[in-house]
C-alpha positions as CSV (number, residue, x, y, z in Angstrom):
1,X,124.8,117.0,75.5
2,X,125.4,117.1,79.0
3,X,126.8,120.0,80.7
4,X,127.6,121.7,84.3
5,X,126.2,125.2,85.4
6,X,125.1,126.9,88.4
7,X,121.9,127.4,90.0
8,X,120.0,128.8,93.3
9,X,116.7,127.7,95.0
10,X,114.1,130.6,94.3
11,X,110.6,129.0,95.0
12,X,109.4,126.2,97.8
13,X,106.1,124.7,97.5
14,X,104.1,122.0,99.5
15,X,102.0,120.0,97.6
16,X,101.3,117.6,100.7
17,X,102.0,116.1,104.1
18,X,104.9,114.3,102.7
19,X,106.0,116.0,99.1
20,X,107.0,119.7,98.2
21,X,108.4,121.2,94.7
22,X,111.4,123.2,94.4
23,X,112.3,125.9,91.8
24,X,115.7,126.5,90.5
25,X,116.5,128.9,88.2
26,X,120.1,128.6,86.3
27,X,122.5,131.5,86.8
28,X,125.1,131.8,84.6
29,X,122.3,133.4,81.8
30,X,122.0,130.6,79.4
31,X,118.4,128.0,79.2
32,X,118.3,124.8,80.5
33,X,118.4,122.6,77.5
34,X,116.4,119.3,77.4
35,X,114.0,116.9,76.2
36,X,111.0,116.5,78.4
37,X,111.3,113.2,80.7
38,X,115.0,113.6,81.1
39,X,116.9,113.9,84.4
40,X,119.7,116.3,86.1
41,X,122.4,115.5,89.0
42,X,121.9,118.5,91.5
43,X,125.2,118.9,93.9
44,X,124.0,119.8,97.3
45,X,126.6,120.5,100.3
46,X,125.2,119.8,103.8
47,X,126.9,119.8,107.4
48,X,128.7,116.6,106.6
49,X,130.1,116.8,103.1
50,X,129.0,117.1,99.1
51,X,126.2,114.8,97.9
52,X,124.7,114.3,95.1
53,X,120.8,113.3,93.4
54,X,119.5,112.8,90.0
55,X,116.0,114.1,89.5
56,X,113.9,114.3,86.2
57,X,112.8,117.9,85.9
58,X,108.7,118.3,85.9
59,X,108.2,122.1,84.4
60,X,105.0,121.8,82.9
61,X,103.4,125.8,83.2
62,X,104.8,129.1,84.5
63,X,108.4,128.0,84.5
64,X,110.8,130.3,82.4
65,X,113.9,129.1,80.2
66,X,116.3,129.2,82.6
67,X,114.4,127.5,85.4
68,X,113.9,123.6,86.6
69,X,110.9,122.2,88.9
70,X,111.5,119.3,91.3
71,X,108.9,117.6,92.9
72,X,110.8,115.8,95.7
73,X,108.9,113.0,98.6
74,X,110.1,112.7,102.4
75,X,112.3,110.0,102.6
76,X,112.5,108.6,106.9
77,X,116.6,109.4,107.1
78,X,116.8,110.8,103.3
79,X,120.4,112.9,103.3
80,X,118.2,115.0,100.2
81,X,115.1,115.5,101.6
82,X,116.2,116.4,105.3
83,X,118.0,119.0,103.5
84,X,116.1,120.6,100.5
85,X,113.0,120.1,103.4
86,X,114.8,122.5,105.8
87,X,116.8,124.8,103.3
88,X,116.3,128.4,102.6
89,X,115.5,130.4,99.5
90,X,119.2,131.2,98.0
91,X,121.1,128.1,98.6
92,X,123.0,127.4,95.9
93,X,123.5,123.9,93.7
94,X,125.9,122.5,90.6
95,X,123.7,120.9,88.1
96,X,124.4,118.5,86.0
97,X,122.6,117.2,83.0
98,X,120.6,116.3,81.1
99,X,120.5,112.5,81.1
100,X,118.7,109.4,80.3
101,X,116.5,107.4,77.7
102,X,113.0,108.4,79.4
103,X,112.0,110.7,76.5
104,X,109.2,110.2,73.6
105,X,109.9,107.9,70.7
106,X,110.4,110.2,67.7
107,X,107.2,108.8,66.2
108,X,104.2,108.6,68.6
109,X,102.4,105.2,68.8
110,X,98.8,104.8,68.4
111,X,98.4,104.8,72.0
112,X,100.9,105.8,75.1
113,X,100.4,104.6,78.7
114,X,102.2,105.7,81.5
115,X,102.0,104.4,84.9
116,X,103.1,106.2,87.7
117,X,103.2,106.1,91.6
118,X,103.9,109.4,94.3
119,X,106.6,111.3,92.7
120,X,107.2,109.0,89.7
121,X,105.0,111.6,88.0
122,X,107.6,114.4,87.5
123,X,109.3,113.1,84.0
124,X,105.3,112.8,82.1
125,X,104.3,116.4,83.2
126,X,106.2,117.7,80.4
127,X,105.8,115.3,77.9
128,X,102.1,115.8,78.6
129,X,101.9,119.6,77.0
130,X,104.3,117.9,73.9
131,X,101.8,115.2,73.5
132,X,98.7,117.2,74.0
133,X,100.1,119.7,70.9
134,X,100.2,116.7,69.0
135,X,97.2,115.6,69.8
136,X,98.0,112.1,70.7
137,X,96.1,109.4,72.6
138,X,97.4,109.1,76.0
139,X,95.9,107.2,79.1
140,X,97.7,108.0,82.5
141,X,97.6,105.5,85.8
142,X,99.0,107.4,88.7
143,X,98.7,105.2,92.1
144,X,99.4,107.4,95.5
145,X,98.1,106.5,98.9
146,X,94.8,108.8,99.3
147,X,93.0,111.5,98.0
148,X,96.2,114.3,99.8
149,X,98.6,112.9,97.8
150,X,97.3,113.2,94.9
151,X,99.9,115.6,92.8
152,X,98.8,118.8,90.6
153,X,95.4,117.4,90.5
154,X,94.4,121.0,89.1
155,X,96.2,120.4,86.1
156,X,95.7,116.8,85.4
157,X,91.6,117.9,85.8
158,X,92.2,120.9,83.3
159,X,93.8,118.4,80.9
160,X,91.4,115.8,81.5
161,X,88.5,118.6,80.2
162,X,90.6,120.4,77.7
163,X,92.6,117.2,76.0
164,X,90.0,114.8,74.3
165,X,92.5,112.1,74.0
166,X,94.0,112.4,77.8
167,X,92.7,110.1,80.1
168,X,93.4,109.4,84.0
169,X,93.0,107.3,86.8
170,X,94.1,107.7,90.0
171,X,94.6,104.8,92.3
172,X,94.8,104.8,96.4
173,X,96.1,102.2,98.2
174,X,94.5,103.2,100.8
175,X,90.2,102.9,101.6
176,X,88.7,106.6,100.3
177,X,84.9,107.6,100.1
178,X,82.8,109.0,97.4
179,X,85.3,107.9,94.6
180,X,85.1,110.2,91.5
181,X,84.4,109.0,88.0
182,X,88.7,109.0,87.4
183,X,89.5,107.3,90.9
184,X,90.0,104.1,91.9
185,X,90.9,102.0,94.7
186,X,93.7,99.3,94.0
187,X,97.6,99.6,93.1
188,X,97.9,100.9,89.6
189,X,99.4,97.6,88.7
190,X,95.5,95.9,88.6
191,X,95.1,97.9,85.9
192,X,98.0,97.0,83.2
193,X,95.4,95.8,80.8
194,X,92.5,97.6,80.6
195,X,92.3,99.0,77.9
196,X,93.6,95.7,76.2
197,X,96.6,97.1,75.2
198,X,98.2,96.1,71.8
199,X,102.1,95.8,72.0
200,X,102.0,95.9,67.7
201,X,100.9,99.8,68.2
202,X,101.3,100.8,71.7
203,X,103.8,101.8,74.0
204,X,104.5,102.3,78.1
205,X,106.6,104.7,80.2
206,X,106.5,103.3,83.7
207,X,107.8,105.3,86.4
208,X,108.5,105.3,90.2
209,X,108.4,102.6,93.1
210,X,110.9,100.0,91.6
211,X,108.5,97.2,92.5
212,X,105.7,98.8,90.7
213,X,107.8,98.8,87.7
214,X,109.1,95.4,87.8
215,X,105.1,93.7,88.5
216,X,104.2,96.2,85.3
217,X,107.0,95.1,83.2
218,X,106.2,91.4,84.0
219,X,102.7,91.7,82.4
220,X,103.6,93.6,79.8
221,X,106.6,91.2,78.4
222,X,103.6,88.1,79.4
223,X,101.1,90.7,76.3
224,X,104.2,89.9,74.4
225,X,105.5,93.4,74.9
226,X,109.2,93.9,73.9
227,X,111.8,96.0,76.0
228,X,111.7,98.8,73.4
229,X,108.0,99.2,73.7
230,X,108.3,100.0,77.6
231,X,110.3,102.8,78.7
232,X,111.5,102.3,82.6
233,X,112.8,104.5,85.1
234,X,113.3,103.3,88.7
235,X,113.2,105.6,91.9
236,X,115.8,104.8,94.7
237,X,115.4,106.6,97.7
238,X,118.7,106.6,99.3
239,X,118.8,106.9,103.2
240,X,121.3,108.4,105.3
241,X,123.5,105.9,107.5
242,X,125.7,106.5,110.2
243,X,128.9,104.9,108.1
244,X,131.9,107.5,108.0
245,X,132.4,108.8,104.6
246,X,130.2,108.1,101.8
247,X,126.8,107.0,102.3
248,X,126.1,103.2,102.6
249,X,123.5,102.1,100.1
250,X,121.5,98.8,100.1
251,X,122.8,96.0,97.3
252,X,119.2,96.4,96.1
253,X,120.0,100.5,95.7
254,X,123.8,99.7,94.3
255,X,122.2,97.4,92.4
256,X,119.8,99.8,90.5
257,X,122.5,102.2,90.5
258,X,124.9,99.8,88.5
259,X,121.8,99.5,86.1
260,X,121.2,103.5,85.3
261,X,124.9,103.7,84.9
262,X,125.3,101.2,82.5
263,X,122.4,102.4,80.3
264,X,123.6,106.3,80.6
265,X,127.4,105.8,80.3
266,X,126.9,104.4,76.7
């Protein structure tokens, strides 16, 4: 059940160039409650007025019971980013939460993909340590630009050698040397059906740009995959604009917006 509660900014990490994680820790003494792949609204309060941004929570290790990782991209004129990128420790946030369908099926298929790009990865890194418990067979696609961008590539590694049933691949769009035996080059969407997926026992979580989700979906539904076999979750980066009052968004952003609220409202 959702609920509201207070929180401060105790850690700041960059991972690269373009993307850094953020620690919150809840203060009012209770947990933050919810099922891995889920999402929060996080009320920020900037020079010109309250905003607010959903993001999917992606504690995977160290983080205690009453704190929630981001792992937030620079966005050229992002309201969120040109803040939380230039904040100090301390500042403090209303959370909202959790929300959203993005969690496991109760019973685990006989196979689960999920396809990622940049920060699209934050909802699967705790599902990951769920499905490793269980054991379950699970093959990754995560698509970034180059080798820098590559996110918590420790951990994905350690899984990789740990987790006989985890596999990965990372995808560059961009030209890279020396590839490794788990990299390739290519958009993650060239590789929808490689391991001949099976839509009578498998299942997708795609996650991220909203154009690598809607190419995925496509050849997914043309394997005769059904909606309830493919979990989706669309990233809009919204962009500040000089309009007066509340930020202008694009139709295709309203329109994607209009979509998450009619699925989570219910």
């Amino acid at each position: 059940m959702a609920e509201s509660f207070p929180a401060e900014l105790t850690r700041v990490r960059r991972l690269s160039e373009s993307t850094m994680d953020f620690r919150f820790r809840r203060t009012d003494g209770m947990p933050v409650v919810f099922n891995p792949g889920e999402f929060f609204r996080f009320s920020f309060e900037d020079s010109t007025g309250n905003f607010e941004r959903p993001y999917s929570l992606c504690n995977f290790t160290n983080a205690s019971e009453d704190e929630m990782d981001l792992v937030i991209s620079t966005v050229d004129g992002g309201r969120a980013s040109e803040y939380l990128f230039h904040c100090d420790l301390g500042i403090e946030t209303t959370v909202t939460g959790p929300h959203g369908r993005m969690v496991l099926p109760k019973q685990l298929p006989q196979r689960l993909f999920m396809f990622a790009t940049s920060v699209g990865i934050a909802p699967f890194l705790p599902m990951l340590g769920e499905l490793k418990a269980a054991s379950a067979i699970v093959n990754l696609f995560f698509g970034v630009r180059d080798r820098s961008e590559f996110l918590y590539a420790d951990h994905l590694l350690s899984l990789s050698r740990e987790w006989s049933n985890f596999s990965f691949m990372v995808c560059y769009s961009r030209e890279v040397s020396n590839l490794n035996v788990y990299e390739r080059l290519g958009y993650v969407t060239n590789f929808v059906d490689l391991y001949e997926p099976n839509p009578e026992t498998d299942y997708f979580f795609l996650c991220g740009n909203p154009q690598m989700v809607d190419d995925c979906y496509g050849q997914l539904k043309s394997l005769n995959f059904r909606a309830k076999q493919v979990k989706r979750e669309k990233y809009v980066f919204a962009k500040k604009t000089k309009a007066v009052g509340k930020s202008a968004l694009t139709d295709e952003q309203k329109k994607l917006i209009a979509e998450k609220l009619k699925k989570y409202s219910r």
